[in-house]
VEXKOLMI-840642 format. One record per residue (C-alpha): residue number from 1; residue in three letters; x negated, y negated, z. Coordinates in nm, 2 decimals, padded with zeros to 4 digits, always signed. Example, Ala and Ser with C-alpha at 12.3 -4.5 7.8 and 13.67 -1.06 7.14 Angstrom:
resi; resn; X; Y; Z
1; ALA; -01.23; +00.45; +00.78
2; SER; -01.37; +00.11; +00.71
//
This chain:
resi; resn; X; Y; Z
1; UNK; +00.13; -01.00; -00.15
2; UNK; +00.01; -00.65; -00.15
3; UNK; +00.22; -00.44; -00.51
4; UNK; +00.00; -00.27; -00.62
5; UNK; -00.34; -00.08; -00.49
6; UNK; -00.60; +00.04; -00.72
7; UNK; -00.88; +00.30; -00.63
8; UNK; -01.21; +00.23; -00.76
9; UNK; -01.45; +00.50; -00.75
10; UNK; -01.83; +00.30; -00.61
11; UNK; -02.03; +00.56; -00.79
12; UNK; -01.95; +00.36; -01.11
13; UNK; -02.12; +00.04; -01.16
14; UNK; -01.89; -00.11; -01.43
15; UNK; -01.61; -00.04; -01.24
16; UNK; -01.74; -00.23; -00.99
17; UNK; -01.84; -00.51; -01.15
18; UNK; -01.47; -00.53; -01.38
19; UNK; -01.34; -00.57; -00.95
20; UNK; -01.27; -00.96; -01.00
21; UNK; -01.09; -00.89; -01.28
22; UNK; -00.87; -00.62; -01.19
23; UNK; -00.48; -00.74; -01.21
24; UNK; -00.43; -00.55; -00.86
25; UNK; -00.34; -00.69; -00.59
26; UNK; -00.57; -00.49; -00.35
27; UNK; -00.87; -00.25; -00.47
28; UNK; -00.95; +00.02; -00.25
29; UNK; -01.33; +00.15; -00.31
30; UNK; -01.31; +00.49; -00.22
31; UNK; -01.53; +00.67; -00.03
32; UNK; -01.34; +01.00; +00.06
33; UNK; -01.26; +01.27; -00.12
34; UNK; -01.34; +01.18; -00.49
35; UNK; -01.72; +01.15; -00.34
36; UNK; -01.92; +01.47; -00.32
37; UNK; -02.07; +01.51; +00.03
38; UNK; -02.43; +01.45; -00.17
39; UNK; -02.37; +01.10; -00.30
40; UNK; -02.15; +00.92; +00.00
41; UNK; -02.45; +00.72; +00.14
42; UNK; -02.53; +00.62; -00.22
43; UNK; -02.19; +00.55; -00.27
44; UNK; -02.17; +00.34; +00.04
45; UNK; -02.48; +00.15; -00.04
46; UNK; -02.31; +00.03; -00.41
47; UNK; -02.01; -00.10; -00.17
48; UNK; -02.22; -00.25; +00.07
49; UNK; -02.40; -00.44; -00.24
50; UNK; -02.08; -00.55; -00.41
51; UNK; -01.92; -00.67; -00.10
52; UNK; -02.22; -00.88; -00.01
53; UNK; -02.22; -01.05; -00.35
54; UNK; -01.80; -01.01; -00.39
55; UNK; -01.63; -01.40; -00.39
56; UNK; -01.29; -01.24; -00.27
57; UNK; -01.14; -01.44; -00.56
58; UNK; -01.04; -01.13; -00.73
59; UNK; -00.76; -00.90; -00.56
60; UNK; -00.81; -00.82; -00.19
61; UNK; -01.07; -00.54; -00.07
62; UNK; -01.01; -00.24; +00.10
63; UNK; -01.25; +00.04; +00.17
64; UNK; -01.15; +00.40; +00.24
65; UNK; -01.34; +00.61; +00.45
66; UNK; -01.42; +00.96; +00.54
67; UNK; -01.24; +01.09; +00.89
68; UNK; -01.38; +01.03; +01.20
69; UNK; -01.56; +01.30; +01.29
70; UNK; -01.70; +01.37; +00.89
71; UNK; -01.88; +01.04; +00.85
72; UNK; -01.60; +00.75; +00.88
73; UNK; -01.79; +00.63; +01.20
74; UNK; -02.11; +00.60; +01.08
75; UNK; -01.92; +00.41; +00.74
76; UNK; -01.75; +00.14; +00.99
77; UNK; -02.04; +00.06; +01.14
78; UNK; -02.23; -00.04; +00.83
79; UNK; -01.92; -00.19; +00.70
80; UNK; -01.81; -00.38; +00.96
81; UNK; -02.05; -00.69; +00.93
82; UNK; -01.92; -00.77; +00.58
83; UNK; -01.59; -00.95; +00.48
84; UNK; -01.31; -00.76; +00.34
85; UNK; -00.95; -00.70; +00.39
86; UNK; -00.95; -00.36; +00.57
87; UNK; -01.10; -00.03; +00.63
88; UNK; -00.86; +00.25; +00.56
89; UNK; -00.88; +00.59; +00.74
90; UNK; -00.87; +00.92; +00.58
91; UNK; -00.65; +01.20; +00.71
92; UNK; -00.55; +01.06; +01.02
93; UNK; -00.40; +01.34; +01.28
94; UNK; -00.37; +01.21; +01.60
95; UNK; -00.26; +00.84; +01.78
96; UNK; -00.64; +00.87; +01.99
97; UNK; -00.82; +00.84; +01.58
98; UNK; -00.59; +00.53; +01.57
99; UNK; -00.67; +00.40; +01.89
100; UNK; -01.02; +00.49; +01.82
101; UNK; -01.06; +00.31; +01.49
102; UNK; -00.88; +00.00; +01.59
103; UNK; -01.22; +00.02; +01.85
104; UNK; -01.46; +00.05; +01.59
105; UNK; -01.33; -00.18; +01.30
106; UNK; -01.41; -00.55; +01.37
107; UNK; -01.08; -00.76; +01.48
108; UNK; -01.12; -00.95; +01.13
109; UNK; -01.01; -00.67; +00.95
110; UNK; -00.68; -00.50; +00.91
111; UNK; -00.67; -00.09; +01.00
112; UNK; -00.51; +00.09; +00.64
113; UNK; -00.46; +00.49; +00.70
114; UNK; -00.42; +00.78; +00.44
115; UNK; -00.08; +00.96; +00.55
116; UNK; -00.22; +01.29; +00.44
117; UNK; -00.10; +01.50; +00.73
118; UNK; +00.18; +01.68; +00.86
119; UNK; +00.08; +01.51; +01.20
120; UNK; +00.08; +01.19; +01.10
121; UNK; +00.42; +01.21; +00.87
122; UNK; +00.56; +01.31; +01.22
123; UNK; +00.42; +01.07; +01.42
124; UNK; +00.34; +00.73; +01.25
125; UNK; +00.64; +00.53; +01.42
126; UNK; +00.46; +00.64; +01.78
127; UNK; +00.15; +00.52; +01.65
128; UNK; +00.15; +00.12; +01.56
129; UNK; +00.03; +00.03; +01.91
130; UNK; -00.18; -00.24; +01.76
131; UNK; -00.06; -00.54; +01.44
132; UNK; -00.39; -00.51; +01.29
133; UNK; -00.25; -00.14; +01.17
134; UNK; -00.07; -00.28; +00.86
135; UNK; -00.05; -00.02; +00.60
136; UNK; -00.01; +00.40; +00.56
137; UNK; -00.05; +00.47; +00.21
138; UNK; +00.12; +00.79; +00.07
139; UNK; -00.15; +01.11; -00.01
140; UNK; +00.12; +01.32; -00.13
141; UNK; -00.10; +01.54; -00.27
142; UNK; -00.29; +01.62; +00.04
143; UNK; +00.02; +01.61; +00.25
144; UNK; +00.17; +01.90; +00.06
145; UNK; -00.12; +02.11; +00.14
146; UNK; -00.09; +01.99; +00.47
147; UNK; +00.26; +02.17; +00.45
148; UNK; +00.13; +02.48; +00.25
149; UNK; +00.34; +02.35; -00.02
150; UNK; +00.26; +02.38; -00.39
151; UNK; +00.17; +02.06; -00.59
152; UNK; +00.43; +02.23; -00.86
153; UNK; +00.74; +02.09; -00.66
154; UNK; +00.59; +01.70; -00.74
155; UNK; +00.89; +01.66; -00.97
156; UNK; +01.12; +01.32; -01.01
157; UNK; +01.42; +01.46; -00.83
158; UNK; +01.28; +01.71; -00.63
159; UNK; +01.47; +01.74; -00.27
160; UNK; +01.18; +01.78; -00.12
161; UNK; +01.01; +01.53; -00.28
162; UNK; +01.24; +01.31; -00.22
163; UNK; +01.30; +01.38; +00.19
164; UNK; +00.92; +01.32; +00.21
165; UNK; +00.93; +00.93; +00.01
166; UNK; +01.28; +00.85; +00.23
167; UNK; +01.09; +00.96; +00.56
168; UNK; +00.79; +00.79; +00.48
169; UNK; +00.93; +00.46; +00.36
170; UNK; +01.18; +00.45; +00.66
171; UNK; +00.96; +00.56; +00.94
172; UNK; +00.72; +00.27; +00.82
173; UNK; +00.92; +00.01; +00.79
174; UNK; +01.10; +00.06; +01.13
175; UNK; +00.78; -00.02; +01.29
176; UNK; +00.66; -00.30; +01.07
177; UNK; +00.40; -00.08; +00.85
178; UNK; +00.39; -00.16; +00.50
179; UNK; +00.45; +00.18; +00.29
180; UNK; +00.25; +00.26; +00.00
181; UNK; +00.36; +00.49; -00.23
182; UNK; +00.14; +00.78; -00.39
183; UNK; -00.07; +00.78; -00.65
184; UNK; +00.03; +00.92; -01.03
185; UNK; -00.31; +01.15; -01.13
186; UNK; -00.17; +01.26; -01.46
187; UNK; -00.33; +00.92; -01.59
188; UNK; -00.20; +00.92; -01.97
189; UNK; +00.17; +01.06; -01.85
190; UNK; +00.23; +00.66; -01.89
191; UNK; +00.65; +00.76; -01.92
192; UNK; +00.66; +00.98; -01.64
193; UNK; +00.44; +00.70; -01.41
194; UNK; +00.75; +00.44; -01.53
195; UNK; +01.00; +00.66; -01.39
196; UNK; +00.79; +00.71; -01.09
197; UNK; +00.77; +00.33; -01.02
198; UNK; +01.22; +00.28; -01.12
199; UNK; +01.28; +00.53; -00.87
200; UNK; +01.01; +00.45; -00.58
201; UNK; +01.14; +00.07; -00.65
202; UNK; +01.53; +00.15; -00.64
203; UNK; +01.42; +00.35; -00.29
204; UNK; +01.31; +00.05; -00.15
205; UNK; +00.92; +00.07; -00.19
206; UNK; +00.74; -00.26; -00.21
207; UNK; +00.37; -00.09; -00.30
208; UNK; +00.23; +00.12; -00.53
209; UNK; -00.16; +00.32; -00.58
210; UNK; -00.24; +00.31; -00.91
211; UNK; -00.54; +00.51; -01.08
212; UNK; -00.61; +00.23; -01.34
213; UNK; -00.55; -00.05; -01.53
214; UNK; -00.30; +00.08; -01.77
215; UNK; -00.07; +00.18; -01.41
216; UNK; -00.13; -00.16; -01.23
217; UNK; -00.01; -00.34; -01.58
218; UNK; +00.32; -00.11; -01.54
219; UNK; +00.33; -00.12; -01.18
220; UNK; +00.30; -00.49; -01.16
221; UNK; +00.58; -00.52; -01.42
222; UNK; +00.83; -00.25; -01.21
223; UNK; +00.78; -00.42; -00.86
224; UNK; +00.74; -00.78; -00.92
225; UNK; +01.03; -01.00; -00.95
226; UNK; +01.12; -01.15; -01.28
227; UNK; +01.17; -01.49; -01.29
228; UNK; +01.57; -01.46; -01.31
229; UNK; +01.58; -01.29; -01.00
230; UNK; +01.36; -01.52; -00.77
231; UNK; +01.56; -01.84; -00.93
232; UNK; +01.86; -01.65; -00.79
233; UNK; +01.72; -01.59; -00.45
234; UNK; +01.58; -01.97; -00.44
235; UNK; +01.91; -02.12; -00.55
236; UNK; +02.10; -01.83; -00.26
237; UNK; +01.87; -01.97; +00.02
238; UNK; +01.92; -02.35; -00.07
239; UNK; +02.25; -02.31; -00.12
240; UNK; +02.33; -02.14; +00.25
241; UNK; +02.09; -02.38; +00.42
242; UNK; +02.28; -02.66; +00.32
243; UNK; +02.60; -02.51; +00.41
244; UNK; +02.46; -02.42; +00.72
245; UNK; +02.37; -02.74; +00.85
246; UNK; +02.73; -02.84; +00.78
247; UNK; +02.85; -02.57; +01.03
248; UNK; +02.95; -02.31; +00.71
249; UNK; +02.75; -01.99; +00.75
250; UNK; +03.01; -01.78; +00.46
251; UNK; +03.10; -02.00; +00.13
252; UNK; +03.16; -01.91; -00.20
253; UNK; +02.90; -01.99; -00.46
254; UNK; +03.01; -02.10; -00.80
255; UNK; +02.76; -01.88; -00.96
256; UNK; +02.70; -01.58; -00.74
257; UNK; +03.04; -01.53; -00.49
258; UNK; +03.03; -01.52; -00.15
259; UNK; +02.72; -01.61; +00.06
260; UNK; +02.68; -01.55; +00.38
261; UNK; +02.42; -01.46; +00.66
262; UNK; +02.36; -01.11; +00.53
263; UNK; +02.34; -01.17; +00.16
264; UNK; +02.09; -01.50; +00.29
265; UNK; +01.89; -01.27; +00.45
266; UNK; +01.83; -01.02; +00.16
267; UNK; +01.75; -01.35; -00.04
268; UNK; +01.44; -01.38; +00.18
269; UNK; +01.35; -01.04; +00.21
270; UNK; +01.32; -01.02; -00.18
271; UNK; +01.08; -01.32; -00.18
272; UNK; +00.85; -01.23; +00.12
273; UNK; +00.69; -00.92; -00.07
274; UNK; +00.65; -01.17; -00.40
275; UNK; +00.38; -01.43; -00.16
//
């Protein structure tokens, strides 16, 4: 299950230490942009120490490093011997730095990116040549400069806006990538964040970043299914298996109408991103 992502800055001990507690279902220690260039290796030696004392008991790991070519190498190397979920790539731009990382991260670990680029909002369907790339998460922010757009037009019904979350969450999902959407910086905007999470939900997103706590605790709430709605798919799936072994693929349900094939299928689509 993989709702709702929460960056944790390493340069913070008590952040790190609150990780097993954290209500996220992944954490993603940061190692990109948020570090100056001065502290990454002391940044990367706090991640190093946590994961080799971490009991993965909390929410799932994922560490986020710098490019390539600016130090993400050199930070999957020392990475790789420990156990996590994944290493995710910052500002990806071409399918060889997805080939190239798949290389370098050990075959234990998933490959994560940072869509951050006008290349790779382009490209990503040509570029899941491998299953162990699982995930693009949604730097909006970053993307828009990528664009030489202005952060200004980050609005809740924006056109533009929205083009960029339909493309991204399509594109992803018609290769088997899961889409994360962005993160919400204006941290105490807790309405504005809710309508975020309605809309990105009604869309179709699965996945959110959060910045904090106080998001995951909303985000959780937005994305996860009550538990009306996974009675409903439980009882929709038992009820068309039964039928189905009688030779009835379309019957009407005294509680919900019609079931058939299609309506069985969007039953188990709801539960798959609740495991």
């Amino acid at each position: 299950m993989h709702i709702t992502n929460m960056m944790v800055n390493p340069l913070k001990p008590k952040h790190l230490q609150k990780v097993p507690e954290v209500k996220a279902s992944v954490v993603t220690l940061n190692l990109e942009d948020a570090i100056a260039i001065s502290r990454k290796k002391e940044a990367l030696n706090n991640i190093i120490a946590f994961l080799k004392e971490y009991n993965n008991k909390g929410p799932k790991v994922v560490v986020r490093v710098n490019p390539l070519n600016e130090g993400g190498k050199e930070e999957i190397e020392a990475l790789n011997p420990y156990n996590f979920l994944a290493i995710r790539v910052a500002k990806v731009k071409s399918l060889d730095e997805i080939k190239e990382s798949l290389k370098l991260i050990n075959k234990d670990k998933e490959l994560h990116i940072s869509l951050e680029t006008k290349e790779a909002f382009y490209n990503i369907r040509e570029w899941r040549v491998d299953s162990r790339f699982t995930t693009a998460n949604l730097g909006i922010l970053d993307l828009l400069n990528s664009f030489e757009l202005p952060q200004s037009i980050l609005q809740l019904n924006n056109p533009t806006i929205d083009y960029i979350l339909s493309k991204f969450l399509l594109d992803c999902k018609s290769v088997g990538i899961l889409p994360v959407s962005f993160m919400y910086q204006d941290y105490n905007n807790i309405e504005e964040f809710k309508k975020w999470c309605i809309k990105e939900k009604l869309m179709g997103f699965t996945a959110k970043a959060c910045l904090g706590p106080k998001q995951v605790e909303i985000a959780n709430r937005i994305f996860m299914l009550n538990s009306r709605d996974i009675k409903k798919a439980e009882e929709i799936i038992q009820f068309f298996e039964k039928n189905s072994r009688n030779g009835e693929n379309g019957v009407m349900h005294p509680k919900y109408g019609f079931i058939d094939e299609p309506i069985y299928k969007d039953a188990l689509l709801m539960l798959k991103y609740q495991k």
